[in-house]
C-alpha positions as CSV (number, residue, x, y, z in Angstrom):
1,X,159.5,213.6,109.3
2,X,159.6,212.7,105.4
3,X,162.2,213.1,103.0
4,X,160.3,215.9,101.3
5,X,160.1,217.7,104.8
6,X,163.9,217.4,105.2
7,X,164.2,218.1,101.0
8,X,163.5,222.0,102.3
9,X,166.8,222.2,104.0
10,X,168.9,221.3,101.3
11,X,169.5,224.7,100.4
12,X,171.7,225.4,103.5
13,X,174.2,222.6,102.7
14,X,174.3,222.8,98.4
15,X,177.0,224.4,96.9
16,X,175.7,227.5,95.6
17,X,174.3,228.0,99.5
18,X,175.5,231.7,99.9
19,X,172.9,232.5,97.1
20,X,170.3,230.4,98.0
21,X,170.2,231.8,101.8
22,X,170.1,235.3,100.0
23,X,166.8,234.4,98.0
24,X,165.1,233.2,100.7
25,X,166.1,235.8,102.7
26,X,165.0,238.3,100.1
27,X,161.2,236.3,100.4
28,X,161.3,236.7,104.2
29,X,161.7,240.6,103.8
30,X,159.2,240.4,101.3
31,X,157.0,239.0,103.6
32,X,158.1,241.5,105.8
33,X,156.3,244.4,103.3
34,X,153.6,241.9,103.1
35,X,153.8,241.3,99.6
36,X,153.5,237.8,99.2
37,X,155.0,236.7,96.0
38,X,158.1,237.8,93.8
39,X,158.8,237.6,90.4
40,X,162.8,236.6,89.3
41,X,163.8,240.2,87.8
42,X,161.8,241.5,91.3
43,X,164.3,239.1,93.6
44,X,167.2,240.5,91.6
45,X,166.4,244.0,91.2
46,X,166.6,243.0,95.8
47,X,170.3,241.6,95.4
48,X,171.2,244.8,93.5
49,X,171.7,243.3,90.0
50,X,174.2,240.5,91.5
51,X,173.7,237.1,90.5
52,X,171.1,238.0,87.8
53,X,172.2,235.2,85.2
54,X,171.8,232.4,88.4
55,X,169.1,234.0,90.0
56,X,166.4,231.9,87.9
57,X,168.3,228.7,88.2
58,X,168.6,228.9,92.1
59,X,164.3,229.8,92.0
60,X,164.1,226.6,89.9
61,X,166.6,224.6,92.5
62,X,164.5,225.8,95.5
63,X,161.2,225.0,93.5
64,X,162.2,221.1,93.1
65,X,163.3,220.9,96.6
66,X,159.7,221.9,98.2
67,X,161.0,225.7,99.4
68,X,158.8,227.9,96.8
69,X,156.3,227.5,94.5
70,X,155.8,229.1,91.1
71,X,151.9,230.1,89.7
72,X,151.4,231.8,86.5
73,X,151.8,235.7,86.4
74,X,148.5,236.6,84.4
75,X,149.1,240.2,85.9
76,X,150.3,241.9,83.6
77,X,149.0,240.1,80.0
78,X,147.6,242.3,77.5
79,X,148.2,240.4,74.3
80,X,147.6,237.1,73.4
81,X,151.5,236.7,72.9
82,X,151.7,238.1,76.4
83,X,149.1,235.2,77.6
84,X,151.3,232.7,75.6
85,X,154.9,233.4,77.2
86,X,155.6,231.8,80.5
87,X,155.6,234.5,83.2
88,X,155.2,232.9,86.6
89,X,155.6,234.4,90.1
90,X,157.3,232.8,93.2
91,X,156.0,232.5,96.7
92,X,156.8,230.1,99.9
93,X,155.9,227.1,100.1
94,X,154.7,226.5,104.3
95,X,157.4,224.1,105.1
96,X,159.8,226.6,102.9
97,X,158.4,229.1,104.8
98,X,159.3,227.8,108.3
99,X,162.9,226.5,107.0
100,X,163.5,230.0,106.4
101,X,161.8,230.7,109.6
102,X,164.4,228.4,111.6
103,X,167.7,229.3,109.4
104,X,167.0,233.2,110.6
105,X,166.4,231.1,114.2
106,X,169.7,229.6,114.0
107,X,171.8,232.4,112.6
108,X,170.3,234.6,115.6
109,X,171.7,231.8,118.1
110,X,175.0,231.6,116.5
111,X,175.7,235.4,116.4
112,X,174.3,235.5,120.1
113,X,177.0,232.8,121.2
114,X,179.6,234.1,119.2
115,X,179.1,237.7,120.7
116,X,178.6,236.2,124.3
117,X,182.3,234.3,123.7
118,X,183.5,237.6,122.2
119,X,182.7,239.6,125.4
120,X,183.9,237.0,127.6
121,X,187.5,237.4,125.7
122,X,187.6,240.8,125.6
123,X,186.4,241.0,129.4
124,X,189.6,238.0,130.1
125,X,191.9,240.1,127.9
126,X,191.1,243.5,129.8
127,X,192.3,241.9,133.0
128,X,195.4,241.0,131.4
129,X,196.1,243.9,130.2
130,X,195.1,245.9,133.2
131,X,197.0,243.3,135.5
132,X,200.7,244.5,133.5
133,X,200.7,247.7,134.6
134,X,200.2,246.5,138.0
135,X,203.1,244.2,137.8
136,X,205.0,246.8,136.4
137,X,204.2,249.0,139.5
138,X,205.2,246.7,141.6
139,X,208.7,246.0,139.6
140,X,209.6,250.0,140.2
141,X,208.3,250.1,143.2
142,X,210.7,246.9,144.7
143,X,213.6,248.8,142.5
144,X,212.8,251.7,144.4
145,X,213.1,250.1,147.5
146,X,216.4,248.1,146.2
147,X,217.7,251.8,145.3
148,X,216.8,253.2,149.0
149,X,218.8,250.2,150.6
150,X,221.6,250.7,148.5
151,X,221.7,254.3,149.5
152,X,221.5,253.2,153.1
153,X,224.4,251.0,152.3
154,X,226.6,253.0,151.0
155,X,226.2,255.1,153.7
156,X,227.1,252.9,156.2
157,X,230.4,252.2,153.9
158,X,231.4,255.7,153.6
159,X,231.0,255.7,157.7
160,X,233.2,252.7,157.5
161,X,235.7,254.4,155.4
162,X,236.3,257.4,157.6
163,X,236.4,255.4,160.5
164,X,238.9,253.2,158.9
165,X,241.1,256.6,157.3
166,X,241.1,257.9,161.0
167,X,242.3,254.4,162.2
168,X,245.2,254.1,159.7
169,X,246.5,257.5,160.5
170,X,246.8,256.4,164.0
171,X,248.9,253.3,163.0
172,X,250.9,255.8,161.5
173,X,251.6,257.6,164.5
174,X,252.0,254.0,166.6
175,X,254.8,253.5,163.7
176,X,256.3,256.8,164.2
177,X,256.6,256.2,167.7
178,X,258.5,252.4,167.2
179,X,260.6,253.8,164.6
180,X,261.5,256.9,167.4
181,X,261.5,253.4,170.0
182,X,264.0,251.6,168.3
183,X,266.4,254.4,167.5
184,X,266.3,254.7,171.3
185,X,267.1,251.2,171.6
186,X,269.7,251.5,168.7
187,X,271.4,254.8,171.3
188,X,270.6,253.0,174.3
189,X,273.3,250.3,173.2
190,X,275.7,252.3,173.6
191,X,275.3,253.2,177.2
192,X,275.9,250.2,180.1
193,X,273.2,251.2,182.0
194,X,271.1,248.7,182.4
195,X,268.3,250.2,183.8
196,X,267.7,252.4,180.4
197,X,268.2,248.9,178.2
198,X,265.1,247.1,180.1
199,X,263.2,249.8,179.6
200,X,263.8,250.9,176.4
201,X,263.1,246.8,175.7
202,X,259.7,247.4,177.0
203,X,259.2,250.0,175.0
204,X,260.2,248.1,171.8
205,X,257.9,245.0,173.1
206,X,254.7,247.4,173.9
207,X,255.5,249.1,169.9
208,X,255.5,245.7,168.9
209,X,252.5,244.6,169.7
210,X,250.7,247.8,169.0
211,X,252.0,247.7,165.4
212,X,250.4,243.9,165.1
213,X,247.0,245.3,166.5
214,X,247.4,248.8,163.9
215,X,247.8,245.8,160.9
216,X,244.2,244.6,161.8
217,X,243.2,247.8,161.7
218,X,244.2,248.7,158.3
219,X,243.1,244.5,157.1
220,X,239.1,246.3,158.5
221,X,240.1,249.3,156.6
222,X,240.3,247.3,153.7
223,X,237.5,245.3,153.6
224,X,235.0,248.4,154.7
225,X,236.7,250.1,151.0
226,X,236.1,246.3,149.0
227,X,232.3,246.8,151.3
228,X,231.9,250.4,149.5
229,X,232.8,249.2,145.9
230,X,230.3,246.1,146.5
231,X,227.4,248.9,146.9
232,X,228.6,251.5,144.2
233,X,228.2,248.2,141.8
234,X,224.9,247.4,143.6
235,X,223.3,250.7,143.2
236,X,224.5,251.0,139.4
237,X,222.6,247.6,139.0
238,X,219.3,248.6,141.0
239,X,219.3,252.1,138.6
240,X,219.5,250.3,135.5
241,X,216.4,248.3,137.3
242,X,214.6,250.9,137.8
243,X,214.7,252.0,134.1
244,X,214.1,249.1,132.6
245,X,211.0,248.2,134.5
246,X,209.4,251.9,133.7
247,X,210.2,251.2,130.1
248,X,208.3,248.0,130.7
249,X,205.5,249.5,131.9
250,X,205.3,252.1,129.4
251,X,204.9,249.1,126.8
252,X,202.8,247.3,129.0
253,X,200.5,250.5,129.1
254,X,200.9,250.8,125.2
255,X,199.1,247.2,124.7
256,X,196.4,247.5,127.1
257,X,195.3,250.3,125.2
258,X,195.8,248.6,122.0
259,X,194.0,245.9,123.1
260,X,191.0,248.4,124.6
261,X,190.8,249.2,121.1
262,X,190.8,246.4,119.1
263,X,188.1,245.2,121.2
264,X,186.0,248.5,120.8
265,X,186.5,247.9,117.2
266,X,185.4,244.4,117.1
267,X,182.5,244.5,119.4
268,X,181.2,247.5,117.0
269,X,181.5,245.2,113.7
270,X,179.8,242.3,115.3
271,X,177.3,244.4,116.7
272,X,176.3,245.8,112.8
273,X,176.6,242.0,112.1
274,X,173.9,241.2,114.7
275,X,171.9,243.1,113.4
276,X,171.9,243.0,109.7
277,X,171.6,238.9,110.0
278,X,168.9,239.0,112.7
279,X,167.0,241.9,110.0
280,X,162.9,241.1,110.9
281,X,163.4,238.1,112.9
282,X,161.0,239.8,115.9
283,X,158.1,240.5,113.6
284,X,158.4,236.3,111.9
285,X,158.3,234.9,115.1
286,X,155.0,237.0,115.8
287,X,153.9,235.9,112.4
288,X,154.6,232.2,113.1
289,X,152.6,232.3,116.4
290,X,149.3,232.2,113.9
291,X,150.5,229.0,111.9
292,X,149.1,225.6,113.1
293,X,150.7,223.8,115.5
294,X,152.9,220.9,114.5
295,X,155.1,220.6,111.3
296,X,158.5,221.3,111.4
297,X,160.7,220.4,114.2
298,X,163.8,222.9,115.1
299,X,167.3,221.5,114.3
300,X,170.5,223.1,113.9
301,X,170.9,225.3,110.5
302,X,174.4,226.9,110.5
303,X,176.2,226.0,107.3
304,X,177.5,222.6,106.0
305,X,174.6,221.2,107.7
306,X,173.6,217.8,106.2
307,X,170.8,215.9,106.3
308,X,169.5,213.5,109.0
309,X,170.1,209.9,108.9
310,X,166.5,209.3,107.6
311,X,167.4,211.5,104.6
312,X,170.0,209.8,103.8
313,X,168.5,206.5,103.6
């Protein structure tokens, strides 16, 4: 391919690009309406007055590098004077034609990739935002289940508790009957039978050892109260839980539909995007079917493209 060939892609890479792409995009829609050539007040009466002091540079620019060419506008001459001013009119060039052809190519791919990726994201970020509520669900739901065996608990500790009430007031009834046992002893001093002194020794040895079992009682008693405190504290803990994971998922369910919506809103703007870029690209490809084959080859035109290696040298 020669350097005038690669000359028609300048436009994409030069620094007043944004306008050039708009010019030659204004042609391709002219083509479009099958008018053929434009005039420069014509191409920016298109751009809605913008750009109307660079308008004639940038035809000029596009001129030297091979994209249009200008022919004298003998239209509209009535008057010699007329004849005499330069009015010209601006039309593609074929290799500017099919640069244009290729950029409109290119930008299609890119906004098909980029909405492609865009989808893909939003489709990863509405699992993740659908997968927080679960987890959410899950955390009330174990806290739930916490809660229920903390109830069960407590249960069993306030069976504990009674059990262990009803064992200490036995103890106090074994200590009533040593305190009665010993004042026994204490009259049974007194008397020289000996008879009444074993026995009431027996007594005092039985009392003995029933007050060392009633102490292990009330050591159980005890430890089933320290067992009930240990579950009050565990339920207050499993509660506060429970509250605290609904709260998260109320947030969680907050930003999944924050995030529905964002994406809604993007996919719409990149959607208009599509389309105002793509613009007639359907009916140029059916135009370009009737060219003659060979010519320009396809490369890459997104902008800041350079040119080739044979360009440059």
């Amino acid at each position: 391919m020669t350097r005038t060939t690669y000359g028609v892609f300048r436009y994409l890479s030069a620094e007043n690009a944004p306008l050039y792409r708009e010019v030659m995009r204004e042609f391709v829609r002219a083509k479009e309406r099958f008018k053929v050539a434009l005039r420069p007040e014509e191409v920016v009466d298109a751009l809605d007055g913008a750009h109307a002091e660079a308008v004639p540079a940038a035809l000029g620019q596009l001129e030297q590098w091979g994209n249009i060419r200008s022919d004298p506008d003998t239209s509209r001459v009535t008057t010699v004077a007329d004849f005499q001013r330069v009015r010209v009119m601006y039309q593609f060039t074929p290799e500017g034609d099919r640069a244009a052809l290729e950029d409109l190519r290119q930008s299609a791919r890119a906004v098909r990739a980029f909405t492609a990726e865009y989808a893909r994201y939003a489709t990863v970020a509405s699992g993740r935002a659908a997968e927080g509520p679960r987890r959410a669900q899950s955390a009330v739901d174990a806290a739930q289940r916490a809660l229920r065996e903390a109830g069960a608990m407590q249960r069993q500790a306030a069976d504990r508790l009674r059990a262990a009430q009803a064992a200490a007031a036995a103890i106090e009834d074994e200590v009533e009957r040593a305190r009665a046992a010993i004042d026994a002893l204490r009259d049974l001093r007194a008397s020289d039978t000996y008879t009444g002194l074993q026995a009431a020794r027996q007594e005092a040895d039985r009392a003995a050892g029933e007050a060392d079992r009633r102490r292990d009682q009330v050591a159980a008693v005890r430890t089933a109260i320290g067992a009930e405190q240990a579950a009050n504290a565990t339920r207050t803990r499993t509660r506060q839980a429970v509250d605290d994971a609904q709260a998260w998922l109320a947030a969680a369910r907050a930003e999944a539909a924050a995030l529905e919506d964002t994406a809604a809103r993007a996919a719409k703007a990149w959607v208009e995007a599509a389309r105002s870029s793509l613009g007639g690209a359907v009916e140029l490809r059916l135009a370009d079917r009737d060219r003659p084959a060979g010519g320009l080859r396809a490369r890459p035109a997104e902008r800041g493209v350079s040119a080739p290696p044979e360009a440059a040298r």
